[in-house]
NUDREN-941997 format. One line per field, with one value per residue (C-alpha): residue number from 0; residue in three letters; y negated, x negated, z. Coordinates in nm, 4 decimals. Example, Ala and Ser with C-alpha at 12.3 -4.5 7.8 and 13.67 -1.06 7.14 Angstrom:
<doses>
n: c(0;1) .
res: c(ALA;SER) .
yy: c(0.4500;0.1060) .
xx: c(-1.2300;-1.3670) .
zz: c(0.7800;0.7140) .
</doses>
This chain:
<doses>
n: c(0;1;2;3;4;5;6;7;8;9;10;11;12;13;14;15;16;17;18;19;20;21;22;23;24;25;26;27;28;29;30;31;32;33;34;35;36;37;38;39;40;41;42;43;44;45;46;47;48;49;50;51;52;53;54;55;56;57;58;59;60;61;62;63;64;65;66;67;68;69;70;71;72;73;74;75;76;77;78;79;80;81;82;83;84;85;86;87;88;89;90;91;92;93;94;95;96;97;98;99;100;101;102;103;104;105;106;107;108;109;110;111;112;113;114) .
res: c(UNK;UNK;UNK;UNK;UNK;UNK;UNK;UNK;UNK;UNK;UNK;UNK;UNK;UNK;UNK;UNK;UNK;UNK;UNK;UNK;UNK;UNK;UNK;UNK;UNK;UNK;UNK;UNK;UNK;UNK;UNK;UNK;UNK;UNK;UNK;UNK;UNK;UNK;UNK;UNK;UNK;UNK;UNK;UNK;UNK;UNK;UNK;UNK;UNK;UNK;UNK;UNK;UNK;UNK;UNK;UNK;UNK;UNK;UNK;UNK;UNK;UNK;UNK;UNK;UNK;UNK;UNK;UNK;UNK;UNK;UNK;UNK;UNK;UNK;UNK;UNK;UNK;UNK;UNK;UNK;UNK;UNK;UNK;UNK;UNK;UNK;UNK;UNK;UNK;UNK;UNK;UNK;UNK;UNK;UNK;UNK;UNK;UNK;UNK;UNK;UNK;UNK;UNK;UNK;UNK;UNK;UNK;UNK;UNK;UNK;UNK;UNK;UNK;UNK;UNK) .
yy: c(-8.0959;-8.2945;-8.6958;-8.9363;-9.2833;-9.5438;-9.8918;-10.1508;-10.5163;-10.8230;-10.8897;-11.2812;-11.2541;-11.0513;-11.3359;-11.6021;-11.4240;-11.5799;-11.3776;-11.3303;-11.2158;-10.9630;-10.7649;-10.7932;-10.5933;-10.3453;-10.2823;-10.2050;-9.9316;-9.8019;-9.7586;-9.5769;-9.3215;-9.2467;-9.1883;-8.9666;-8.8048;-8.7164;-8.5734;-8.3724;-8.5049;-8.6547;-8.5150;-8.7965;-9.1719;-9.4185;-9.8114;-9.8643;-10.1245;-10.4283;-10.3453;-10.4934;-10.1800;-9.9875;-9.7936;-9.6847;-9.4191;-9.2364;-8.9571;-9.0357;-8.8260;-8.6457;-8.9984;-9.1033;-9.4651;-9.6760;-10.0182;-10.2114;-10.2648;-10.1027;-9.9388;-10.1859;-10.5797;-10.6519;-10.8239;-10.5555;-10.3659;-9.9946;-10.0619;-9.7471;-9.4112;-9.1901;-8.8452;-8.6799;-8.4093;-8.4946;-8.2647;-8.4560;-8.8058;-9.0173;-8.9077;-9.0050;-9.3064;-9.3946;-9.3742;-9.6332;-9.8785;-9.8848;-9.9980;-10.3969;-10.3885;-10.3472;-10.6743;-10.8756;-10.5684;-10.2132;-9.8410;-9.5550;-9.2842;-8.9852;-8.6008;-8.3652;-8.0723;-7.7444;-7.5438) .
xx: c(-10.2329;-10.3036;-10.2205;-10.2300;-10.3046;-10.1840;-10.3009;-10.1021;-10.2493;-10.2132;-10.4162;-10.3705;-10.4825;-10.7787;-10.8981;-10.9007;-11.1012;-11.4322;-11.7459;-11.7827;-11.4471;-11.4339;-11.8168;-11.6338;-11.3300;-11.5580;-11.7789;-11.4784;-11.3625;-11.7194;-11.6850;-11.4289;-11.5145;-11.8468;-11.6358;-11.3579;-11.6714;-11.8502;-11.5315;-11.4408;-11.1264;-11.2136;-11.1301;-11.0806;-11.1092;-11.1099;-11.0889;-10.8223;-10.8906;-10.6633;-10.3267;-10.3852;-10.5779;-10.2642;-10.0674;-9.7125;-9.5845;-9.2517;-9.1085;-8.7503;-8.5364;-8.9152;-9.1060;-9.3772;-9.3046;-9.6519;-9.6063;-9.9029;-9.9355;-9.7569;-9.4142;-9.2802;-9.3147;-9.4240;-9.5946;-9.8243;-9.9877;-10.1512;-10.5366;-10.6541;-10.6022;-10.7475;-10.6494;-10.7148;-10.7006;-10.5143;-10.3331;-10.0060;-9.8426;-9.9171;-10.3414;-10.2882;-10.1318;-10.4194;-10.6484;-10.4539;-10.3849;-10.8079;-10.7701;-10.8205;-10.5263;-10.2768;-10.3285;-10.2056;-10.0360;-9.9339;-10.0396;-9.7950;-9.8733;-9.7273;-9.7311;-9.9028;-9.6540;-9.8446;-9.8467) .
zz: c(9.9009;9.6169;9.5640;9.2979;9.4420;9.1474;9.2017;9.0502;9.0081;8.8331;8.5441;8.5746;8.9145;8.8501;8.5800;8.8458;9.1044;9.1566;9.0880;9.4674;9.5360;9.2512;9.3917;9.7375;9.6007;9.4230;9.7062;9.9067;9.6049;9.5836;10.0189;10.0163;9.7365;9.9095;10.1700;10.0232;9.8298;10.1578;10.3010;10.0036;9.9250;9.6098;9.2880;9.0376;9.0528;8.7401;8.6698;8.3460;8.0375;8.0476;7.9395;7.6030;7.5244;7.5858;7.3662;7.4419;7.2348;7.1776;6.9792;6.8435;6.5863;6.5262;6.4185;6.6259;6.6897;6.9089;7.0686;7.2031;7.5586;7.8701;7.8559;8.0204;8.0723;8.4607;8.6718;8.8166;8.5949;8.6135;8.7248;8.8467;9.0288;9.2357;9.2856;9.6290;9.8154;10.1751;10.4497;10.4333;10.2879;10.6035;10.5504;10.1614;10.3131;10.5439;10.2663;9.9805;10.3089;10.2354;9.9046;9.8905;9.5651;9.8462;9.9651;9.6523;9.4482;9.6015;9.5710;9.4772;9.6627;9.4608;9.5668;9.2960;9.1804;9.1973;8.8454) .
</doses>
């Protein structure tokens, strides 16, 4: 079965991380998808721009109305995802408890719905 891992982080946090503790973070990401790749349960993984890239938009009464930044003000913010291929929710589990984001932020471990 398919899972979408979302990591959520925060930003502020990420900008006070020394040099060192950021290349220790990203050696654990770049660990673990060698080792998802090597098992074949990788499918996608990607690192997002800042939220101040963003763009939220919305259709109402047929206009097309854009806001800058996330939908919604938080304190976490969307950093990533991977999706994976896993036999049930506790392996998809096992595999975003590897993820050093859940240590200061959290990872939403979400079910793919088959088309």
């Amino acid at each position: 079965m398919k899972y979408i891992l979302l990591i959520y982080g925060n930003e502020a946090s990420y900008a006070t991380r020394t040099p060192e503790e950021g290349m220790a973070a990203l050696k654990e990401y770049m660990a673990l998808s060698e080792s998802l790749r090597q098992k074949g349960q990788s499918i996608a993984a990607e690192r997002l721009q800042p939220t101040s890239t963003a763009t939220t938009v919305r259709v109402r009464d047929g206009k097309t109305l854009t806001t800058d930044g996330p939908f919604a003000e938080t304190k976490e913010h969307l950093a990533g995802f991977y999706l994976i291929e896993a036999k049930d929710i506790d392996e998809a589990i096992g595999i975003a408890v590897r993820m050093p984001t859940v240590r200061s932020g959290c990872v939403e471990v979400r079910p793919i719905h088959a088309m």
